[in-house]
N, C-alpha and C positions, 0 to 999 in steps of 0.2 A: 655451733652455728655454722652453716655453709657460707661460703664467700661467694658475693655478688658478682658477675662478671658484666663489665659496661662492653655494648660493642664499639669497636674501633671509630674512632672517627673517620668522617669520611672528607676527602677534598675540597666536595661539597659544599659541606658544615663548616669547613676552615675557610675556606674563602667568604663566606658569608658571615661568619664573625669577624672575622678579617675587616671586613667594608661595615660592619655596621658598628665599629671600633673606631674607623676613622670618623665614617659618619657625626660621631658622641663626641669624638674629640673635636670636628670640626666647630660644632657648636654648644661647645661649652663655654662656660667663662673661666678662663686660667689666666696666669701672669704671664706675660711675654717677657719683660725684665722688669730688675728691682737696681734702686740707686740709694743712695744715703746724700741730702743736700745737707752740706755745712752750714749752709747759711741760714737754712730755715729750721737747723738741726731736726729735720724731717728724713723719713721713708718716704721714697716714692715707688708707686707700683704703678705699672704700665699694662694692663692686661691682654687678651688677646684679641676682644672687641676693640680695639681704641681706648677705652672709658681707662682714666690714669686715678689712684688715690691719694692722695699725702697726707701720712701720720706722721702728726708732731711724737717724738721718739718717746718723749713723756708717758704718752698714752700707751707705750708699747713695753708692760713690766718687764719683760725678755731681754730689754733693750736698756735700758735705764741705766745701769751701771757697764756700758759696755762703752771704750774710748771710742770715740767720733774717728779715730786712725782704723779701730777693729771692724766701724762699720761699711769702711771702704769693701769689704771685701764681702759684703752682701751676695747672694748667688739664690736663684729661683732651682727649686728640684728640678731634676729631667723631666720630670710630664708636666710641670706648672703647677704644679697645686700647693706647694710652699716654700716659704722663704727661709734659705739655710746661712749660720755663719758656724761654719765645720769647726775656726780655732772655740768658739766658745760650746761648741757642741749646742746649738740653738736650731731648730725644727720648728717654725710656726707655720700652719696654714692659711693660704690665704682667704681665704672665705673667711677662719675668724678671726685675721684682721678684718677685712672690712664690717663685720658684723659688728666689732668693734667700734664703728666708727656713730651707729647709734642705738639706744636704746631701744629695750622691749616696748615702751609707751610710743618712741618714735614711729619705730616700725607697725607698730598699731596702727595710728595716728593715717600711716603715709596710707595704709591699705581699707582704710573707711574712708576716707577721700576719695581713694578709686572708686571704690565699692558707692560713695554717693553719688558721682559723676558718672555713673554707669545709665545707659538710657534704653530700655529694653521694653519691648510690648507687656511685657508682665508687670512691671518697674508702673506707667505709665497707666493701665485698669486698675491696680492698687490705688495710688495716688487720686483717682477721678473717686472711686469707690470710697476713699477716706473722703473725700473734699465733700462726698455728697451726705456725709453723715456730720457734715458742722469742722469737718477737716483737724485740726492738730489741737486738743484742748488747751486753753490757757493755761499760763503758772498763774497759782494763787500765792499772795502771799499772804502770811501768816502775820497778823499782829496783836499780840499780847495785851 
């Protein structure tokens, strides 16, 4: 088989992935820093938007057998995307901590609430269209 030759990059092309690297990262959500509070024997995570988390350590199996002394030394990756503690050789990401934080049914849940709160011209001809045919049937119940 022949071998492919790519042509060079151009300055061009680097400067524009360049800026559209920063771009991603500007608006991404990553961790800005990570804490360990004794007191609430929680993680705290501080993200790059503002928005902070705290897992109770419990919830964090990585974490569970590690002294409250080791968690002092908590440390986000160089690009933010996870929480390291180098002595225990531990790598979590943060997205799933926070994923962690609820359920598949939760996260269901949160997003048919948006989804019903949602108010659109389309949303709004449905609704009149249902209502004019006797709108949402009743429950019957069933008695034996």
């Amino acid at each position: 088989m022949g071998t492919v030759k790519n042509p060079p990059t151009t300055e061009d092309e680097l400067r524009r992935a360049v800026e559209a690297g920063h771009r991603r990262r500007a608006s991404e959500r990553r961790a800005a820093s990570v804490r360990y509070d004794a007191d609430r024997d929680a993680i705290e995570i501080e993200l790059t938007d503002g928005a902070g988390v705290r897992l109770p350590r419990a919830m964090v199996e990585e974490f569970r057998h590690v002294s409250p002394a080791d968690l002092t030394e908590l440390q986000i990756s160089p690009a933010g995307y996870g929480v390291e503690l180098a002595k225990h050789d531990i790598n979590i990401s943060v997205h799933g901590l926070v994923a962690a934080l609820a359920t598949a049914g939760d996260m269901a849940a949160s997003l048919g609430k948006l989804g019903g709160a949602a108010r659109s011209e389309a949303k709004r001809v449905s609704a009149r269209a249902n209502g004019a045919k006797g709108g949402r049937p009743r429950k019957i119940s069933r008695v034996a």
